[in-house]
C-alpha positions in Angstrom: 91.7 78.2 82.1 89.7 76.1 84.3 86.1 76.0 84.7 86.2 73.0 87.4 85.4 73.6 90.7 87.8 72.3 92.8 91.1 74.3 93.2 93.9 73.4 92.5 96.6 73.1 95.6 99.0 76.5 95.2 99.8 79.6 97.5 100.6 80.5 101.1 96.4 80.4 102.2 95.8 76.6 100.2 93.7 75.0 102.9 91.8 78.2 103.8 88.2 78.4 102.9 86.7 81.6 102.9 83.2 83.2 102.6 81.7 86.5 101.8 78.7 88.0 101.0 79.2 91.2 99.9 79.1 93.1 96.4 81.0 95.8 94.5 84.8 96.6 96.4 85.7 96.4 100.1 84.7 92.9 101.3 85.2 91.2 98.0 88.5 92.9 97.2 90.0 91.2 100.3 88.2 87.7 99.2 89.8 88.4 96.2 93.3 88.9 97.2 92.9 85.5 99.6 91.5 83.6 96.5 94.9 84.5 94.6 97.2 83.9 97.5 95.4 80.3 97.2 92.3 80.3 99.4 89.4 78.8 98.4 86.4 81.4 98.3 83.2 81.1 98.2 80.8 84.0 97.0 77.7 84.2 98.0 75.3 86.0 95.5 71.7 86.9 95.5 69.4 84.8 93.6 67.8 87.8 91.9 70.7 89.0 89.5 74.1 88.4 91.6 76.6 91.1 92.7 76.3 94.5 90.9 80.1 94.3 90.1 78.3 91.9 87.1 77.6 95.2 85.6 80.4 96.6 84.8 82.7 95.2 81.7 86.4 94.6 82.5 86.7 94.8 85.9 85.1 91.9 87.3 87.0 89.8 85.3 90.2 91.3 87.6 88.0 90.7 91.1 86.5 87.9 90.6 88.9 85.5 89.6 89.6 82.6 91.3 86.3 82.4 93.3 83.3 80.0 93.5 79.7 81.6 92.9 76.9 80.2 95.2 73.3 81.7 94.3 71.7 81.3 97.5 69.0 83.5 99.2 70.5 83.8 102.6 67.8 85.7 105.1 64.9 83.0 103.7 64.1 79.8 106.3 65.7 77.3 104.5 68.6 79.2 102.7 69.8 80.4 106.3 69.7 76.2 106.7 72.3 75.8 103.9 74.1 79.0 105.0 74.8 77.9 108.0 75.7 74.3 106.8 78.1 76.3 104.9 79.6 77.9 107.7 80.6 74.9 109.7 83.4 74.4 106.9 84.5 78.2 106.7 87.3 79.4 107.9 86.5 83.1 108.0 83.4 84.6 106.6 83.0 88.3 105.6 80.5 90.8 105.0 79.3 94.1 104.1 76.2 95.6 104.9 74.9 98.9 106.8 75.7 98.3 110.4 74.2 95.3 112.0 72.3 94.4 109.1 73.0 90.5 109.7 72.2 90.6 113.3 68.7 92.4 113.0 67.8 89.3 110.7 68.8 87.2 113.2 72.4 85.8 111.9 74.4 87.0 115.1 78.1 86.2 116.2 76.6 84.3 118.5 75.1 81.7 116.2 77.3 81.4 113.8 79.7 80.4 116.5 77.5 78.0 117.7 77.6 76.2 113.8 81.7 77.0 114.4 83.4 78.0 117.0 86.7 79.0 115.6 84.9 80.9 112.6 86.6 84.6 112.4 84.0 86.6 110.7 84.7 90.5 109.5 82.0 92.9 109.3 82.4 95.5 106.8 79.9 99.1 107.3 80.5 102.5 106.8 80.2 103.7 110.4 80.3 100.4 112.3 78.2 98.0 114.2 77.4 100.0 116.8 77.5 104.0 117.6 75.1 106.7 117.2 72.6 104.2 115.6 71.5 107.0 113.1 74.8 107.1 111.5 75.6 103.4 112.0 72.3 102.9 109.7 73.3 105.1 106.8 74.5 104.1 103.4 77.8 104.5 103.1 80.3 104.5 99.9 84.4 104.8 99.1 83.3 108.7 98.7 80.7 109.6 102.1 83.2 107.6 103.7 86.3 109.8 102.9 84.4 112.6 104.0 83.2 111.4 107.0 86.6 110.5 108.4 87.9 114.1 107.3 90.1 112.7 104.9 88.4 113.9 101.9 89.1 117.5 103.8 92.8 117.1 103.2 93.0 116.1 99.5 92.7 119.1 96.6 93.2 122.4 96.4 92.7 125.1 99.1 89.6 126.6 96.5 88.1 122.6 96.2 88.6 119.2 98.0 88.8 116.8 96.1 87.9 113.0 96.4 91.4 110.4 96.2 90.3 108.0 93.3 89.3 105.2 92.1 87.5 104.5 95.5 90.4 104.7 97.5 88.3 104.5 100.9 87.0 100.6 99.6 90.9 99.9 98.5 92.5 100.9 101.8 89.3 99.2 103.6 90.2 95.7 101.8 93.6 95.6 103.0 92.4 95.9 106.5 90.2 93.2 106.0 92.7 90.9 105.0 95.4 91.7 107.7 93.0 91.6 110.3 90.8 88.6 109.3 94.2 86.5 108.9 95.4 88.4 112.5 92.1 87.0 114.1 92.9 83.7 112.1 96.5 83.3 113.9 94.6 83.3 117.3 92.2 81.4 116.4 93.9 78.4 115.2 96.2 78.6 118.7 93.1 78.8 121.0 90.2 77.2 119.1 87.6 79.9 119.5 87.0 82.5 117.1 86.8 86.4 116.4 84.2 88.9 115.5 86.0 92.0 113.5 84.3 95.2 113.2 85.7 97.6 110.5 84.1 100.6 110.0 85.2 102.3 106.3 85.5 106.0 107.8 87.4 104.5 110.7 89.9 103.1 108.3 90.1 106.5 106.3 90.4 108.1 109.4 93.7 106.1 110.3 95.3 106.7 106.7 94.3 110.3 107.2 96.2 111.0 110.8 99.8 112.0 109.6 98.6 115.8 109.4 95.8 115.2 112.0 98.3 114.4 114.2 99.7 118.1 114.5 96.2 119.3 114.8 94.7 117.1 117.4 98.3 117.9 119.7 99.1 121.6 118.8 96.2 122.7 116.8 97.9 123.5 113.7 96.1 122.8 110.4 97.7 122.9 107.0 95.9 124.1 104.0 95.1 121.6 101.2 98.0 121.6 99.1 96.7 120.7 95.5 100.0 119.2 93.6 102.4 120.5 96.1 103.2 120.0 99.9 101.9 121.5 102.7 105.2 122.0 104.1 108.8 121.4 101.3 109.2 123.1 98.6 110.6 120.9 95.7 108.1 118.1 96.7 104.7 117.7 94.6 103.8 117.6 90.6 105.4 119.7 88.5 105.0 120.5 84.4 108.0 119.7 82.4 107.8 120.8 78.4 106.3 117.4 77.5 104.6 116.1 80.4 104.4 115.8 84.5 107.1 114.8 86.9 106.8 113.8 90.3 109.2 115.4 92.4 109.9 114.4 96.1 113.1 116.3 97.2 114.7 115.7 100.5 118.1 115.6 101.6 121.4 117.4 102.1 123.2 116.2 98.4 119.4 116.8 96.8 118.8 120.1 97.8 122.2 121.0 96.4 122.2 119.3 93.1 118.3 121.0 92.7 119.6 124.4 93.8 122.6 124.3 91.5 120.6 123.0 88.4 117.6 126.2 88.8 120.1 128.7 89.2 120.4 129.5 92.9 123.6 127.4 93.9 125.0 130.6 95.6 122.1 129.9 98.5 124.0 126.8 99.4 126.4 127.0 102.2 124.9 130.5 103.4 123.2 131.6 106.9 119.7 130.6 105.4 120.6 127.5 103.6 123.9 126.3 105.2 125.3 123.1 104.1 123.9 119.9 105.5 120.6 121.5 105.3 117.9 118.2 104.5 114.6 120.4 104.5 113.7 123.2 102.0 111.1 124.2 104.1 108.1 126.5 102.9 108.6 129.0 105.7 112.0 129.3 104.7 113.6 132.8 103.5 113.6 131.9 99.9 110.8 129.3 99.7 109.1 131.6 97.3 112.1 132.6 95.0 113.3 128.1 95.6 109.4 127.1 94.3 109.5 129.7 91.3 112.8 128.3 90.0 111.9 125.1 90.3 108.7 125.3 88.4 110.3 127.4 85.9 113.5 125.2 85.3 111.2 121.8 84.8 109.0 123.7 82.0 112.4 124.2 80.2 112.7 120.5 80.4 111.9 117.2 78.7 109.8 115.2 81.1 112.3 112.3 80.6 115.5 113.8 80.8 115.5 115.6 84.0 114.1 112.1 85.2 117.1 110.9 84.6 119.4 113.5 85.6 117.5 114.0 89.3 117.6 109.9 89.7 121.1 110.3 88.7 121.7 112.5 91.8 119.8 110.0 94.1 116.7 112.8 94.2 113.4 110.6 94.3 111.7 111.7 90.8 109.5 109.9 88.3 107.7 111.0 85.2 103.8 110.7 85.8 102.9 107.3 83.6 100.1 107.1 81.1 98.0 104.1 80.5 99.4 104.1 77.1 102.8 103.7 78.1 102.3 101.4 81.1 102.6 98.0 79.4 105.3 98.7 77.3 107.8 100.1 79.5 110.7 97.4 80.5 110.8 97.2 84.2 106.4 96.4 83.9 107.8 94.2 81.3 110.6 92.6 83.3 108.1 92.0 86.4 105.6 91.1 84.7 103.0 93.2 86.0 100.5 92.4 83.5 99.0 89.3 83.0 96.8 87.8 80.7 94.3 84.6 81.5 91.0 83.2 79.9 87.5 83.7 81.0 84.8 81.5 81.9 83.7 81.7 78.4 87.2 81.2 76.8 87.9 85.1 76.3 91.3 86.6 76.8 91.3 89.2 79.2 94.5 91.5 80.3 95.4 93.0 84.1 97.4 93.4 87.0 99.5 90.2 87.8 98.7 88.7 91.2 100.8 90.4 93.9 102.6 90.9 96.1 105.2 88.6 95.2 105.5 85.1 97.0 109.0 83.8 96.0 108.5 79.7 97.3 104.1 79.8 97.4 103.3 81.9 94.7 99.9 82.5 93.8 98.2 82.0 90.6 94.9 82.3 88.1 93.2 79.6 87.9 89.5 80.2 86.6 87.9 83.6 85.3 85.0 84.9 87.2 82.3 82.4 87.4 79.0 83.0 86.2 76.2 83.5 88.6 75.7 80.4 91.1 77.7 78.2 88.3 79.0 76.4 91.7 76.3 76.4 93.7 75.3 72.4 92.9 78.8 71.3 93.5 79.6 73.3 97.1 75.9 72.2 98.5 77.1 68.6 97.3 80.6 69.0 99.5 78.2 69.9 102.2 76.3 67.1 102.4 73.1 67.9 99.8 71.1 65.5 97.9 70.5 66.4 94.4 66.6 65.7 95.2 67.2 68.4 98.1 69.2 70.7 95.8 66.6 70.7 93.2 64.1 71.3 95.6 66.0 74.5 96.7 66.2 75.8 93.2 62.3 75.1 92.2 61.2 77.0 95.3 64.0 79.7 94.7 66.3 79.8 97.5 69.3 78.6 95.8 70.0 80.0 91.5 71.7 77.0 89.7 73.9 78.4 86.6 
């Protein structure tokens, strides 16, 4: 694995520089998914001690990869200097802070444009750049955020909501990063002047939250929290089998008679209350109750893997729930290869997800482990122009951290 600082020419995004300053999930997970599509990325740290995403063990080695650490103190005189230096060769720059944190310390839209003019830069908040300033100026997390947008009110039980982990809110958030910086990058390259993104986390939530908000916001209905089951099918949610949980979505004319045969209650099928061609068991129907009981009672009779197979078997969407444990060894992970393993900065081997999605004639790849903290930041100030008098000037009086 390399340690080298230039990257190598690969991917669909080679020729795209990107810079962030941001720490933990949201902003740098989209970074991160640039860097392996083959961006070059640039992460800005703090010269005290870097992104808190350091701290944990395994998990920075997946979300870091790929990317170049600058150490560089961004709000002081002269490291706004080099920042901005920086800028003129970015493509897009991202990040994260509560509200209009960059623009109160005086690093606006307006003057990065004026250091580039096509420069798409995404800012990432909780509640946005602008609003009801109280809120805008909160902290914000994956969780406040879920519960904010009233997403966090739809997932658990009717007793308990429950939050949707791990930090689903900064997941979803970094894939609207990325389709919307690269958006914003389309029209920028067309009409030379750039874009200023503001994504607001509860804003995204509250988008990924609308299919059920939908009915309430036109007809008023609400649905209860559903736990493992659905609000509104029977036959569709998580079910115990005799040695383990299957996930059960059942839908469909052929389904719903293959189900209803296998639990017993074939004689419903064809009747006044479930008459053939019937594609919805619904939960209001007349034997919902009776349908759900059967169900649940039939898949406890049953080994986790073999009604699997006999519901696939009748095209009814159904999967056993998947351990960690059994993960790597099962042969379509295997034969997709959706674990990889590469080397770390300091020539450890560390195992994860494989880069995806998919690219079939620009695929991505790994090509460094995480860097340590600023081990770049000598070599990108010398791409932009720097002295090494001037960058050892910049690291006595602390604006820049030099591996």
């Amino acid at each position: 694995m390399s340690t080298a600082t230039s990257k190598p020419a690969f991917g669909n995004l080679h020729g795209l520089k990107v810079v962030y300053s941001a720490v933990e999930i949201a902003g740098p997970e989209a970074a991160q998914l640039m860097a392996e599509w083959g961006a070059d990325v640039t992460w800005i740290e703090n010269t005290f001690n870097g992104d808190s995403m350091r701290d944990t063990t395994y998990v920075k080695e997946l979300e870091r990869r790929n990317q170049r650490s600058l150490s560089l103190d961004i709000f002081s005189e002269e490291g706004r200097e080099v920042f901005l230096k920086l800028i003129e060769t970015a493509d897009i720059f991202i990040e994260s802070s509560k509200g209009p944190a960059f623009a109160r310390r005086g690093i606006t839209d307006e003057l990065l444009w004026e250091h580039n003019n096509s420069l798409v830069i995404v800012h990432v908040s909780g509640y946005g750049q602008y609003g009801d300033m109280e809120r805008v100026n909160r902290a914000a997390y994956d969780q406040t955020a879920q519960a904010f947008s009233g997403y966090l009110s739809q997932n658990g039980s009717p007793e308990q909501p429950m939050i949707a982990s791990p930090y689903t809110g900064d997941y979803f958030t970094s894939q609207m990063v990325v389709g919307s910086a690269l958006a914003a990058l389309y029209k920028a390259q067309k009409t030379g002047v750039g874009e200023s993104i503001d994504i607001a986390m509860y804003e995204v939530m509250l988008r990924m939250g609308a299919y059920y908000m939908m009915d309430y916001l036109n007809a008023g209905i609400l649905y209860p929290r559903a736990g493992a089951k659905h609000q509104n099918l029977c036959g569709i949610g998580v079910y115990k089998c005799k040695d383990g949980f299957l996930s059960l979505c059942l839908y469909g004319a052929k389904q719903n008679k293959a189900i209803l045969e296998r639990i017993g209650l074939g004689y419903l099928w064809g009747t006044d209350e479930y008459p053939e061609g019937t594609t919805a068991l619904w939960l209001d129907g007349p034997k919902a109750e009776l349908i759900e009981q059967k169900i649940e009672e039939y898949l406890l009779s049953m080994p986790v893997d073999e009604v699997e197979k006999d519901f696939s078997d009748c095209k009814i969407a159904a999967n056993k729930m998947m351990t960690f444990e059994e993960l790597p060894n099962h042969p379509h992970f295997i034969a997709r290869e959706a674990f990889v393993e590469w080397e770390t900065i300091d020539g450890k081997k560390c195992k994860g997800p494989n880069i995806f999605p998919k690219f079939k004639n620009n695929p991505g790849q790994i090509w460094r482990g995480m860097p340590t903290l600023g081990m770049d930041t000598e070599s990108i100030l010398t791409e932009i122009g720097y002295s090494c008098e001037k960058i050892h000037e910049l690291a006595e009086k602390g604006i820049i951290k030099k591996s």
